[in-house]
Backbone atoms as SQL, in Angstrom:
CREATE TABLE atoms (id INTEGER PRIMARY KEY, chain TEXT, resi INTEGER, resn TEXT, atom TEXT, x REAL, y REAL, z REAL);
INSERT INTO atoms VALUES
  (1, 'A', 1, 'UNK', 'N', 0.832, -1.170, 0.000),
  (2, 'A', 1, 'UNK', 'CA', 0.000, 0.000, 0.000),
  (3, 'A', 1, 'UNK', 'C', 0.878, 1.236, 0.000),
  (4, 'A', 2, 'UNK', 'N', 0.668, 2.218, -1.115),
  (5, 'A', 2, 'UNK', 'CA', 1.489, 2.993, -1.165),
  (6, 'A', 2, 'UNK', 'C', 0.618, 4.547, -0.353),
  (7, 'A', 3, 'UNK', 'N', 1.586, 5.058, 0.473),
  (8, 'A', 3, 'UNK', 'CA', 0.952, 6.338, 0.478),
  (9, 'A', 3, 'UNK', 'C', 1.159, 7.815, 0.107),
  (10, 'A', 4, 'UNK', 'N', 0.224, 8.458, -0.473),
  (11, 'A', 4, 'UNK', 'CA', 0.128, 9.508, -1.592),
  (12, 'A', 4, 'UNK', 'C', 0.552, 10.618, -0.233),
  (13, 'A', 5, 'UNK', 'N', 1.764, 10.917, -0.994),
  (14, 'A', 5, 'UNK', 'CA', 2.212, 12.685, 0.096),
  (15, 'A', 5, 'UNK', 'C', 1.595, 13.988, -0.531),
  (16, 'A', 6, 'UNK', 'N', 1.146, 14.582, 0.056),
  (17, 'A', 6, 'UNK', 'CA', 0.696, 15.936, -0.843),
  (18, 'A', 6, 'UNK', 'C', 1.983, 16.831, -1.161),
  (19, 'A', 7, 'UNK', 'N', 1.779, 17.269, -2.518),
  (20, 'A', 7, 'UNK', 'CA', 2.951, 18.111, -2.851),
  (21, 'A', 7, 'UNK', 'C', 3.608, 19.336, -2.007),
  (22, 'A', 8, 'UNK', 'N', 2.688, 19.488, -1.349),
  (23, 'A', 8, 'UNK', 'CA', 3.400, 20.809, 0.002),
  (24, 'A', 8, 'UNK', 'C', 4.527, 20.101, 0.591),
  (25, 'A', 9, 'UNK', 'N', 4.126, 18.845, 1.092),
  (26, 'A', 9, 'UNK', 'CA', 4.799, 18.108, 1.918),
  (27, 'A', 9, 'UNK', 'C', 5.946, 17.362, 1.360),
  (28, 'A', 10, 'UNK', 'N', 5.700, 17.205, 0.242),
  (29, 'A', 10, 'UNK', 'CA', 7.212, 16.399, -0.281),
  (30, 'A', 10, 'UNK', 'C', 7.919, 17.602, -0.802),
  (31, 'A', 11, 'UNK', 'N', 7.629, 19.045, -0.977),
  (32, 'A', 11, 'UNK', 'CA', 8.587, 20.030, -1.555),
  (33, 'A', 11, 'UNK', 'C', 8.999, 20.398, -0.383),
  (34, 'A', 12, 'UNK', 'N', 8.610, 20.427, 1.175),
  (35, 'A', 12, 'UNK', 'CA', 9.098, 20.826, 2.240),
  (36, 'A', 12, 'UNK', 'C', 10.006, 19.852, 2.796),
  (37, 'A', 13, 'UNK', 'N', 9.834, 18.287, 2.455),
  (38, 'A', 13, 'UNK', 'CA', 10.506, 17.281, 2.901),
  (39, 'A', 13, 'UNK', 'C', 11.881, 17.981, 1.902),
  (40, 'A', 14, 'UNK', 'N', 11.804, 17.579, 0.744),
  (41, 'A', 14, 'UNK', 'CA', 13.128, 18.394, -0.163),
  (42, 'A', 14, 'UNK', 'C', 14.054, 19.667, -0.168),
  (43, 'A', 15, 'UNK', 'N', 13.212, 20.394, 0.821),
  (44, 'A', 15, 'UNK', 'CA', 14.042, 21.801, 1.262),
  (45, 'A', 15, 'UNK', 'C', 14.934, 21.152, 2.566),
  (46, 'A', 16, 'UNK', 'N', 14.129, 20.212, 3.469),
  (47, 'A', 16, 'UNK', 'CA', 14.738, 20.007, 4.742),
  (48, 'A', 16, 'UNK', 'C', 15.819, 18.883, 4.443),
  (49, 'A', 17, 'UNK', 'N', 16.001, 18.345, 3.507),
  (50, 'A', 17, 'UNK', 'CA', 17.183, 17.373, 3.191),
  (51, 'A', 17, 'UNK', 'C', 18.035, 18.379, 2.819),
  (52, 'A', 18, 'UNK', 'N', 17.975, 19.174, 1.859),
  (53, 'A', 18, 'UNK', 'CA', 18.922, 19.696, 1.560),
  (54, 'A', 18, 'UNK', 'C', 19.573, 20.658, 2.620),
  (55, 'A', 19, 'UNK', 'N', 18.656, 20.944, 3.140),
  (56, 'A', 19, 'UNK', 'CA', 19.372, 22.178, 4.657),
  (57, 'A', 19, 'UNK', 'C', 20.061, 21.179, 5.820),
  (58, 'A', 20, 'UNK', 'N', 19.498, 20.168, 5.785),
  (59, 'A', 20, 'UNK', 'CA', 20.553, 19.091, 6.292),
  (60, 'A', 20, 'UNK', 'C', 21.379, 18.935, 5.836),
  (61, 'A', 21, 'UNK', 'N', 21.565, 18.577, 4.813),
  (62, 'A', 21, 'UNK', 'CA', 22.918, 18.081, 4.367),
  (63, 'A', 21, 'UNK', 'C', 23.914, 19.491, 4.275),
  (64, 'A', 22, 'UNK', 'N', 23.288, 20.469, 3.998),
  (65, 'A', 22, 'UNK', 'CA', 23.851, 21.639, 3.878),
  (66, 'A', 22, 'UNK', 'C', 24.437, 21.941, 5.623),
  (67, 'A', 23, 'UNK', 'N', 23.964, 21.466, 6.621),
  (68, 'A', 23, 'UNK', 'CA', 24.545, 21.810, 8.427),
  (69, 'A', 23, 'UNK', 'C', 25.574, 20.692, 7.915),
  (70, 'A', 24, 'UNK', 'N', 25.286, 19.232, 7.340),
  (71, 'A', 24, 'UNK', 'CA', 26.407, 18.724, 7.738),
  (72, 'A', 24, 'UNK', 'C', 28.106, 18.968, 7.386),
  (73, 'A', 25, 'UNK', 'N', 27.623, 19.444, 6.066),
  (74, 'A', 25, 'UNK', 'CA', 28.953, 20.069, 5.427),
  (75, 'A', 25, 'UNK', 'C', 29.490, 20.723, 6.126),
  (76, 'A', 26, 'UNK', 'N', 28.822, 21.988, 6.667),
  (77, 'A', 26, 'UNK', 'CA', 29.071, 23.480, 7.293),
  (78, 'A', 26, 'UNK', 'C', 29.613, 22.510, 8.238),
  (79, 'A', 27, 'UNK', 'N', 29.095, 22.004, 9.222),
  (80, 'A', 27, 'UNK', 'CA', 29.793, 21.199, 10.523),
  (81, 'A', 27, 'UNK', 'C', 31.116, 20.582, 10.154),
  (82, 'A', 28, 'UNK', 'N', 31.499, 19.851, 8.832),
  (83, 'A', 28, 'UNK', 'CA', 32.373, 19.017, 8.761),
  (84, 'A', 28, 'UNK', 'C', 33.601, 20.381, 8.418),
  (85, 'A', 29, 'UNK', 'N', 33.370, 21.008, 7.367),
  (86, 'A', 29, 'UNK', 'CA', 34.428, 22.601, 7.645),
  (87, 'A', 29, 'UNK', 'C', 34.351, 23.107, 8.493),
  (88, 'A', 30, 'UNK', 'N', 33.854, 23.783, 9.523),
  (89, 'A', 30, 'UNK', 'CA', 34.325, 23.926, 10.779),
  (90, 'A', 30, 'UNK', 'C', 34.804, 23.387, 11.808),
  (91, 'A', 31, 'UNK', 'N', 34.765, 22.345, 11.505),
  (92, 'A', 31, 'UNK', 'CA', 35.512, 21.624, 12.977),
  (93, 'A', 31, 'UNK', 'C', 37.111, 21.292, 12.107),
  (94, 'A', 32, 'UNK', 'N', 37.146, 21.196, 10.664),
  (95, 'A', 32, 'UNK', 'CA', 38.211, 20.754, 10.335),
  (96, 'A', 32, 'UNK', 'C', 39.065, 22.680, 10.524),
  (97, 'A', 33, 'UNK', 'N', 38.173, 23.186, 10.181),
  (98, 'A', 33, 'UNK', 'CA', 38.771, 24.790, 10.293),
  (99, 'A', 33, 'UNK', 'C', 39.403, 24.854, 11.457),
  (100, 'A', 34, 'UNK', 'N', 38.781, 24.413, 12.877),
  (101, 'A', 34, 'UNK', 'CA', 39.260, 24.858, 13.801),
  (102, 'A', 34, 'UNK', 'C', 39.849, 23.940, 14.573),
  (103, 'A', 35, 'UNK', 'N', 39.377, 22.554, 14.134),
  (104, 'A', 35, 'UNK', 'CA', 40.553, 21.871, 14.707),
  (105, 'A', 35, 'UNK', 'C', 39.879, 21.127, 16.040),
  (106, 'A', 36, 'UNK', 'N', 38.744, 20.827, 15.610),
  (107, 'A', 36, 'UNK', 'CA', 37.753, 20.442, 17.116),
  (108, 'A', 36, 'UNK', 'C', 38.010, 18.922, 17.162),
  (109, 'A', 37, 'UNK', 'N', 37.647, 18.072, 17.800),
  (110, 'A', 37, 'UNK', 'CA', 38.144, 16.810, 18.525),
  (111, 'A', 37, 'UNK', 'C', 37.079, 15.862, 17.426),
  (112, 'A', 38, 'UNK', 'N', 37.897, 14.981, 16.802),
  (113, 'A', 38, 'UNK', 'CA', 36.948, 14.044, 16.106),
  (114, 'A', 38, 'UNK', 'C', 36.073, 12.862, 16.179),
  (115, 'A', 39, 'UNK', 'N', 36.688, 12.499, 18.197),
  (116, 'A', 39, 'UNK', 'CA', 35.542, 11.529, 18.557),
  (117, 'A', 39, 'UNK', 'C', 35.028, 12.311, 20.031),
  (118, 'A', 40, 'UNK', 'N', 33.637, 11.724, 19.973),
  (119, 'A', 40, 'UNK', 'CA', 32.820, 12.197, 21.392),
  (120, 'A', 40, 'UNK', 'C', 32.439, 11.268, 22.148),
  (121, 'A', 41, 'UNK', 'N', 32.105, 11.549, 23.436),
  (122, 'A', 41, 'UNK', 'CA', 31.915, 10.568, 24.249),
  (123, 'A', 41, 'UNK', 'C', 30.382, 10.880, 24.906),
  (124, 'A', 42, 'UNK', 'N', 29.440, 10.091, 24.316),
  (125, 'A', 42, 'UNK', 'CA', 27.955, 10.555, 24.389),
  (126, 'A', 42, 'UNK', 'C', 27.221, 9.456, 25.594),
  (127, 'A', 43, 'UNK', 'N', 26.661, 9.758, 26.229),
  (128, 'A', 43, 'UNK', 'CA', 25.983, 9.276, 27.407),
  (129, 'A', 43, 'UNK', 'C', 24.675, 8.760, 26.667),
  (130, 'A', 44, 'UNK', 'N', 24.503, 6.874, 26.731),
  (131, 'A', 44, 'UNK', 'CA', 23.551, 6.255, 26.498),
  (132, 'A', 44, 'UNK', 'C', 22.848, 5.299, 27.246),
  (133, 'A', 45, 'UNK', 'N', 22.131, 5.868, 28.643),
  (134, 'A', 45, 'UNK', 'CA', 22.258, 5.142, 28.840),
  (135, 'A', 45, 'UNK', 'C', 22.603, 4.845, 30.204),
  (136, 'A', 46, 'UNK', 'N', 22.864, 3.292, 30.334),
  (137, 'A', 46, 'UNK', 'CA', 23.934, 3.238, 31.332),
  (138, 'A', 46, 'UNK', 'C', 25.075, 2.770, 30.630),
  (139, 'A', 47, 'UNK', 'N', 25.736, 3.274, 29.745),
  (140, 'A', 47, 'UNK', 'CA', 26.539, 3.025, 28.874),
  (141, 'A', 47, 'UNK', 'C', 26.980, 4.419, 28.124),
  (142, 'A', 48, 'UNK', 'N', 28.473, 4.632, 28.197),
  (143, 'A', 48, 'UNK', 'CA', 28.487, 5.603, 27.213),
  (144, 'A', 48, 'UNK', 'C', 29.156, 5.251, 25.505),
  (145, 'A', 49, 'UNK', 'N', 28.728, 6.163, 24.935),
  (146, 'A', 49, 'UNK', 'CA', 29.205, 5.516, 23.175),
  (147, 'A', 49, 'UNK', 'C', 30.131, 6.617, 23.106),
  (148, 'A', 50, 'UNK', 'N', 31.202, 6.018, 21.958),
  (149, 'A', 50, 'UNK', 'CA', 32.203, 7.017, 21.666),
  (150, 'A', 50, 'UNK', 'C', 31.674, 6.746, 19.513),
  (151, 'A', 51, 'UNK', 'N', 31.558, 8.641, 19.445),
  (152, 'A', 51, 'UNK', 'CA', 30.814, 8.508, 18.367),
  (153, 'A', 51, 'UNK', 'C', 32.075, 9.127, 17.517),
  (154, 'A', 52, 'UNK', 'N', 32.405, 9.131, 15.985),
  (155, 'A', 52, 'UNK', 'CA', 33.325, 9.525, 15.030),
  (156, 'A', 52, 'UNK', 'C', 32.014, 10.467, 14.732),
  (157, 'A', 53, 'UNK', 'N', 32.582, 12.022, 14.940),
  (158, 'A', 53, 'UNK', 'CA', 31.292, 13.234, 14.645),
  (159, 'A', 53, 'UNK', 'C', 31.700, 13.285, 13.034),
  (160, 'A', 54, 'UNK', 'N', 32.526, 12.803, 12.285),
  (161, 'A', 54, 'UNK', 'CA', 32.767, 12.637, 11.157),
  (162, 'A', 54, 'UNK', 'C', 32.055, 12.586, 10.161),
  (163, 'A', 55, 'UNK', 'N', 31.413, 10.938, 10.466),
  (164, 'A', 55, 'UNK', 'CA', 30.500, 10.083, 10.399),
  (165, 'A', 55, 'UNK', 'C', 29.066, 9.583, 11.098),
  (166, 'A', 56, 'UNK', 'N', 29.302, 10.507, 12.349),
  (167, 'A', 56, 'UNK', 'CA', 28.257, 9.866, 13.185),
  (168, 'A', 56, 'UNK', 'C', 27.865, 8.600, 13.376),
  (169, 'A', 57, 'UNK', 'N', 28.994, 7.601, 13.293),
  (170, 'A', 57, 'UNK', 'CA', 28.957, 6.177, 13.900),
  (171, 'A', 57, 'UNK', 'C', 29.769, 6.169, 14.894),
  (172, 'A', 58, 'UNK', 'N', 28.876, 5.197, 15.552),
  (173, 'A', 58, 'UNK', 'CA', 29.726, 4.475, 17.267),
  (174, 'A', 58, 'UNK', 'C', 30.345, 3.847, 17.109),
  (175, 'A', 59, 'UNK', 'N', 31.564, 4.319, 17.330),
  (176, 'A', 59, 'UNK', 'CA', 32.985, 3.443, 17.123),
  (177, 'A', 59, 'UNK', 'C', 32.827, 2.140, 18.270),
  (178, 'A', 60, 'UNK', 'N', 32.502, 2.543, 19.567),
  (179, 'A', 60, 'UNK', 'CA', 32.566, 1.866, 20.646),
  (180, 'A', 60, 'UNK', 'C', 32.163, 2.099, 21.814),
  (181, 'A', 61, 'UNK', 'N', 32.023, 1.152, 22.765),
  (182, 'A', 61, 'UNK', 'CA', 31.152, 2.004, 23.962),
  (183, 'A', 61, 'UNK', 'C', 31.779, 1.427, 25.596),
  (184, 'A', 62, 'UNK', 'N', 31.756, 1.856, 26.560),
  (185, 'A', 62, 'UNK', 'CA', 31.717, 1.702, 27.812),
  (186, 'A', 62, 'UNK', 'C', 30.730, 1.762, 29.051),
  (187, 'A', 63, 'UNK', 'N', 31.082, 0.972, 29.815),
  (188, 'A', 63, 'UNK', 'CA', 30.096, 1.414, 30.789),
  (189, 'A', 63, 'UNK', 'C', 30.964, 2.537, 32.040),
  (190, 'A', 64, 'UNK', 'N', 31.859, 2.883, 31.762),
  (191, 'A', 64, 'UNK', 'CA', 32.498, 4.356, 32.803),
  (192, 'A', 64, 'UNK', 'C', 32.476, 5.587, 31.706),
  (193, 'A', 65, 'UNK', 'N', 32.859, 6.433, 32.358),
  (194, 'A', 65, 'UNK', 'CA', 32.861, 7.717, 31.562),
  (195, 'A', 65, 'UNK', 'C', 34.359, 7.995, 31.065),
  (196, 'A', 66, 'UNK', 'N', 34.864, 7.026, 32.435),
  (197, 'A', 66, 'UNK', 'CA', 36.554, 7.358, 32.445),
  (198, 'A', 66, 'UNK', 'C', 37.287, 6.509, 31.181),
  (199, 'A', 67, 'UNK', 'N', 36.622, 5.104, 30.730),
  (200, 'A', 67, 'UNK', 'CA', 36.902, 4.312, 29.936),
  (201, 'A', 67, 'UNK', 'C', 36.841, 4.581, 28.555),
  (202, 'A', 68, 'UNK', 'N', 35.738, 5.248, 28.544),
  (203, 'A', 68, 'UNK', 'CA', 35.228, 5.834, 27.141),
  (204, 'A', 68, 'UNK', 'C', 35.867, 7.148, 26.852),
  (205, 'A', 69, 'UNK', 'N', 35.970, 7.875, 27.921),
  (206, 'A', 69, 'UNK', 'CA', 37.502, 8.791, 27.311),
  (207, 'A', 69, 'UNK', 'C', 38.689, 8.707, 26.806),
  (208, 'A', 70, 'UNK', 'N', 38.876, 7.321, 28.159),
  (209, 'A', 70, 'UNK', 'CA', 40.455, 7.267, 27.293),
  (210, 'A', 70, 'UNK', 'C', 40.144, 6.286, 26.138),
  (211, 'A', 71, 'UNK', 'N', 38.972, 5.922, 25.623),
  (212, 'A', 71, 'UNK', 'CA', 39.203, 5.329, 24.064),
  (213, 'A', 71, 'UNK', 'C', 39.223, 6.224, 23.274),
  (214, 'A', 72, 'UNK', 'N', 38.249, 7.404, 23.648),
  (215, 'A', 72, 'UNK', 'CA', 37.857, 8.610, 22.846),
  (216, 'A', 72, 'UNK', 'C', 39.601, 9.366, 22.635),
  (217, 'A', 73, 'UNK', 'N', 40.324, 9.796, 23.392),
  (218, 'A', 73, 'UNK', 'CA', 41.360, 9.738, 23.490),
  (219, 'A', 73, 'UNK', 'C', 42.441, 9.312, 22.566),
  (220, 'A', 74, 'UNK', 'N', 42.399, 8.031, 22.991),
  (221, 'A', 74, 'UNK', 'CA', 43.713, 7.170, 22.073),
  (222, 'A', 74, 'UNK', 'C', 42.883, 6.806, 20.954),
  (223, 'A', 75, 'UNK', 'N', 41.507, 7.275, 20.196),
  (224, 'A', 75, 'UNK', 'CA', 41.220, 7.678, 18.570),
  (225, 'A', 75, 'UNK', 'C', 42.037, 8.336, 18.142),
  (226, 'A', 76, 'UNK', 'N', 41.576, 9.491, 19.313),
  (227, 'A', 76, 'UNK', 'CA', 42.384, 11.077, 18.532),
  (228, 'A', 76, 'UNK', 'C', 43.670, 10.966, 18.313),
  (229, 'A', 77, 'UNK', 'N', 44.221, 10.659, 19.317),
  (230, 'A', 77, 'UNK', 'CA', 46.086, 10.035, 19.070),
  (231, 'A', 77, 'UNK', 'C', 46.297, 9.340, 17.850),
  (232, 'A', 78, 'UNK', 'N', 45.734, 8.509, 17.974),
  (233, 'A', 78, 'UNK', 'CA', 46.043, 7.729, 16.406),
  (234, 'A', 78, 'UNK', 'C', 45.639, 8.592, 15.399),
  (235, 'A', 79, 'UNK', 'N', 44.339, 9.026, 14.855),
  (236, 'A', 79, 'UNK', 'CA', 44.150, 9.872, 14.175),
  (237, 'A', 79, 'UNK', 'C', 45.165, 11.101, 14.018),
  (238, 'A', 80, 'UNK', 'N', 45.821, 11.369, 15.026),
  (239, 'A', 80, 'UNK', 'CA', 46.440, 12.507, 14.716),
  (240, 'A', 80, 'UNK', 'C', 47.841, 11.823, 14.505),
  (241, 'A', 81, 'UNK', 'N', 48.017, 10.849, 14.359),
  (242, 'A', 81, 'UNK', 'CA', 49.446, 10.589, 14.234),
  (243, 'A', 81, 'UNK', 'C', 49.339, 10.099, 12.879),
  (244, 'A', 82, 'UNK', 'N', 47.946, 9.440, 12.125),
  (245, 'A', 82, 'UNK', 'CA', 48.184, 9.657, 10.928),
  (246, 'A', 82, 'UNK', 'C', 48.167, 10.650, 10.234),
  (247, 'A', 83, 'UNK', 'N', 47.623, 11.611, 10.489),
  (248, 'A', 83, 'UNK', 'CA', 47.403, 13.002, 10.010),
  (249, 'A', 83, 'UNK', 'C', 49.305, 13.530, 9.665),
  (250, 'A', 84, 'UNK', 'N', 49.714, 13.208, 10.720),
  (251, 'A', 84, 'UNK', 'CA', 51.007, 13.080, 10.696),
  (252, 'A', 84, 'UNK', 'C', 52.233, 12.747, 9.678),
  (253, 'A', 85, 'UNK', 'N', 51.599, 11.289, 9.245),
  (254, 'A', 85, 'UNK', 'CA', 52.584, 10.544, 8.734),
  (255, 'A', 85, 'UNK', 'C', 52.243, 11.150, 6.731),
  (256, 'A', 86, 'UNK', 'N', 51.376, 11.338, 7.364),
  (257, 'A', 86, 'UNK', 'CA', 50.363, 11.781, 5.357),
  (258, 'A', 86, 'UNK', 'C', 50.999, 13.233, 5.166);
């Protein structure tokens, strides 16, 4: 069963993809502009996730805050040590 969108609604759905995708860009040049931290450590929970804001996938997760930093952490290290070698 298919359902019929009214044209208001699918030309407003089409403005809001594109203004999305348009924050994500803007987000991905500014953080590379300024140099902001490329993994986060997001509270899920009783669990925290360490997310690549890159990509917005969960690399990995913990149940301390302290654990999931220092993974969040030794990303960035590595990441920055390839940044390095390139």
């Amino acid at each position: 069963m298919q359902t019929i969108m009214h044209p208001a609604f699918q030309e407003k759905l089409a403005v809001l993809a594109a203004l999305l995708e348009y924050s994500r860009t803007l987000r991905a040049a500014t953080r590379a502009k300024v140099g902001a931290p490329r993994y986060q450590v997001v509270s899920k929970g009783p669990a925290w996730d360490v997310v690549d804001m890159a990509t917005d996938s969960v690399l990995g997760f913990a149940f301390s805050y302290q654990a999931a930093l220092r993974f969040a952490l030794a990303m960035e290290a590595g990441a920055a040590s390839k940044r390095g070698l390139q």
